[in-house]
C-alpha positions in Angstrom: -6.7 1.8 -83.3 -4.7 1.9 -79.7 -1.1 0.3 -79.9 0.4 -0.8 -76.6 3.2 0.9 -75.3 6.2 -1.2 -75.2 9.7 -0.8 -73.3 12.0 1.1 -74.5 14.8 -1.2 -76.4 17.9 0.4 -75.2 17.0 0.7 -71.8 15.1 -2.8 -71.6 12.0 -2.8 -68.9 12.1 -1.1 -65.7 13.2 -2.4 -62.7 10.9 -4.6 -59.8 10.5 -2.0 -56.9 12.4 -2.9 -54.2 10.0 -3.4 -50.8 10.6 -2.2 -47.8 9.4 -3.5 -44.2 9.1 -1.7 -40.9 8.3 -3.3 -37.6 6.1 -2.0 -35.7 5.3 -2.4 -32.2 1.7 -2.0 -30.1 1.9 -1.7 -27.1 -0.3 -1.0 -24.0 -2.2 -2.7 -20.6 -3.8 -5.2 -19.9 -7.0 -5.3 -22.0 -6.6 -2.5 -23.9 -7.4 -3.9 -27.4 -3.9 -4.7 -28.7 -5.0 -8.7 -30.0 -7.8 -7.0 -31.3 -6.1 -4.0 -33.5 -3.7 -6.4 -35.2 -6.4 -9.3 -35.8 -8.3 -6.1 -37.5 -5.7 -5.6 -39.9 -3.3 -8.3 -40.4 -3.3 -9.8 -43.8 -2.0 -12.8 -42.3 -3.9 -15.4 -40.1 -2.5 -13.2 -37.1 0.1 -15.4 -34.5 -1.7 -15.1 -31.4 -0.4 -17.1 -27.9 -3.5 -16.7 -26.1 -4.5 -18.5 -22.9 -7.7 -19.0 -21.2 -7.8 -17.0 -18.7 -8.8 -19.4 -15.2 -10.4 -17.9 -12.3 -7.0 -17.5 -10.2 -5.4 -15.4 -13.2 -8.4 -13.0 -12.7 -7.0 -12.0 -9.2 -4.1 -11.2 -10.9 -4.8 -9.9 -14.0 -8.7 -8.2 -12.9 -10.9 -6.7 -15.2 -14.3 -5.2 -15.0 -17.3 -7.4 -15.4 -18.6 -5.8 -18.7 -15.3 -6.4 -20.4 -16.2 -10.3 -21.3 -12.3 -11.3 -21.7 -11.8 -14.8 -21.6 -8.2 -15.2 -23.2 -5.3 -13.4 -22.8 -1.9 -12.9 -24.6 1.0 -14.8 -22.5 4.3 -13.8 -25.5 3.1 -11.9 -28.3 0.5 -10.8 -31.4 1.9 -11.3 -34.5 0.8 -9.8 -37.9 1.7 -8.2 -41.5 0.0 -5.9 -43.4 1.2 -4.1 -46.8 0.1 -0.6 -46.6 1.3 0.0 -50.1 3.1 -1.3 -53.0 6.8 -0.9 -51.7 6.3 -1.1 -48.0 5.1 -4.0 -45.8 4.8 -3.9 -41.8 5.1 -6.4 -39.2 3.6 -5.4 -36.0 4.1 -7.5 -32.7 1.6 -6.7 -29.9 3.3 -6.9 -26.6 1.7 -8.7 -23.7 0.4 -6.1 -21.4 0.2 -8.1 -17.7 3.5 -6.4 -15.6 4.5 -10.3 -14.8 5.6 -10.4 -18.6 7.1 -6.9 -19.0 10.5 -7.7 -18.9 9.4 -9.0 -22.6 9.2 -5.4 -24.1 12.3 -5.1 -24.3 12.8 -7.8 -26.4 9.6 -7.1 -29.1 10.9 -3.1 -29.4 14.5 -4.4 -30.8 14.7 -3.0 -34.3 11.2 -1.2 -34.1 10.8 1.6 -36.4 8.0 2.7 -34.3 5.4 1.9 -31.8 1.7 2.6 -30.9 0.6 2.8 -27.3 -2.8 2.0 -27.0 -5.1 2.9 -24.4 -8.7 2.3 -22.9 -10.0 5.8 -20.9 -12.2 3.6 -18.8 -8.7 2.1 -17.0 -6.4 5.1 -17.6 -4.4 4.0 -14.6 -2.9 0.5 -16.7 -1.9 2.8 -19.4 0.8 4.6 -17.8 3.7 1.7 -17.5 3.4 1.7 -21.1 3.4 5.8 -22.0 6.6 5.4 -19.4 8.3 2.4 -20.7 8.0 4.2 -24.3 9.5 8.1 -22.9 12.0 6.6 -20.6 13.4 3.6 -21.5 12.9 2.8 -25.1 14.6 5.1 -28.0 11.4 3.7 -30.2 9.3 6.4 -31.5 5.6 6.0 -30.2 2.2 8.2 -30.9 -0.6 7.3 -28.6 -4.2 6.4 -29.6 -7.3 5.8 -27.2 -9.3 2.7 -28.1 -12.9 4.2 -28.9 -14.7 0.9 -27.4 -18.2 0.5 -28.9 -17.4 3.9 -30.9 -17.8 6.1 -28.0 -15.3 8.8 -27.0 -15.4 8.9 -23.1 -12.9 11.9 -22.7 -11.9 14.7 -24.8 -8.2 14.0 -26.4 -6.9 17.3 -24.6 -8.1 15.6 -21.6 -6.5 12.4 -22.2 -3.5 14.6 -23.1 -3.2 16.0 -19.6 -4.1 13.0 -17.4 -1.3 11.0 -19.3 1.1 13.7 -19.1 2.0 13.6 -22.6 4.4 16.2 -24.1 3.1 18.0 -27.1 5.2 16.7 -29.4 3.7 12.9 -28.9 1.4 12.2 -31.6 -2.3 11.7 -29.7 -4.8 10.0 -31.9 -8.5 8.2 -31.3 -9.3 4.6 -33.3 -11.4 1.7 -33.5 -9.3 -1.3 -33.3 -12.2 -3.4 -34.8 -12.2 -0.9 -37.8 -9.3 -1.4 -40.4 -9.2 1.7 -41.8 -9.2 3.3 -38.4 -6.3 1.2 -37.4 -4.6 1.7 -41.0 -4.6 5.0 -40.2 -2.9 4.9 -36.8 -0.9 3.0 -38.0 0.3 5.5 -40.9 0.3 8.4 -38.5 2.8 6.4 -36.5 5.0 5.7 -39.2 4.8 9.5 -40.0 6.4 10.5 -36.4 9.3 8.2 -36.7 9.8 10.2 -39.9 10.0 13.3 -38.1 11.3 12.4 -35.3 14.1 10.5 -37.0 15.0 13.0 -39.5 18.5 14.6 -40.0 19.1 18.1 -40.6 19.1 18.5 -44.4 22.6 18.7 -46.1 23.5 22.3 -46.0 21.3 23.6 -43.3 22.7 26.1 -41.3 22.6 25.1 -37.7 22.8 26.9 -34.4 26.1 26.4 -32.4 
């Protein structure tokens, strides 16, 4: 016969895990996939404030004629996902148009860390963001090219180089249709802010 284990009386049972919750930020231009990546994995009915997108916004905010866009995100993307049993994230999608910029600085407050996506077929809309993130944030941030139709246009070493990315910026490829792909991402991001955030340990000798 197999008897149940039971708590131990003089201890009582254990205690609920306590959660913990990271924002995260994904950022990137205009069209790049951002709405889509956190509608992939958001637990939650993501927030989206999308607007249709009228024929004078498309002389501001042009995009190529195979792209099919039709809405596009005036304040934010909103979602949650629990990646494991003690640790939730919230990830806000910034707008990428330049008109609402001034926004990002608002949506990276309290980040823990960020991912800059981009689309190799408009490389040129991606570099605001790469900036934004190395010069005027303090956020952590990996990049990650948006494989469109599962097709990798450009070698990441190549991608590397045109975006003049420093070797220690995480660079990474994903499907932002795919959850798992953007689960991933979205773990590798959490990694660099590890590292990147990381003390010397106690003890350490250190170099004067």
């Amino acid at each position: 016969m197999v008897y149940g284990s039971s708590p131990d009386p003089r201890t009582g049972p254990l205690p609920p895990r306590s959660v913990e919750s990271a924002k995260i930020v994904v950022a990137g231009g205009f069209g790049v996939g951002k709405t889509t990546l956190v509608g992939a994995i958001s637990e939650i009915p993501p927030v989206n404030t999308e607007a249709w997108m009228t024929q004078a916004a498309r002389t501001i905010d042009p995009l190529g004629e195979a792209d099919g866009k039709t809405t596009t995100t005036v304040a934010m993307d909103f979602g949650r996902i629990t990646l494991a049993p003690d640790l939730v994230l919230y990830l806000f999608g910034t707008p990428g148009q330049p008109r609402f910029w001034p926004m990002w600085d608002d949506l990276c407050r309290g980040a823990s860390g960020a991912v800059v996506l981009v689309d190799t077929r408009r490389l040129d809309v991606s570099f605001p963001a790469v900036n934004y993130f190395e010069n005027d944030s303090d956020v952590p941030f990996i990049v990650a090219v948006n494989l469109f139709d599962g097709i990798s246009t450009h070698p990441l070493p190549a991608v590397r180089e045109a975006l003049r990315l420093p070797p220690e910026i995480p660079l990474t490829s994903c499907d932002a249709r795919d959850r798992g792909s953007v689960a991933r991402v979205l773990t590798e991001a959490l990694a660099h802010t590890m590292r990147a955030t990381a003390g010397p340990r106690p003890g350490a000798l250190t170099t004067p």
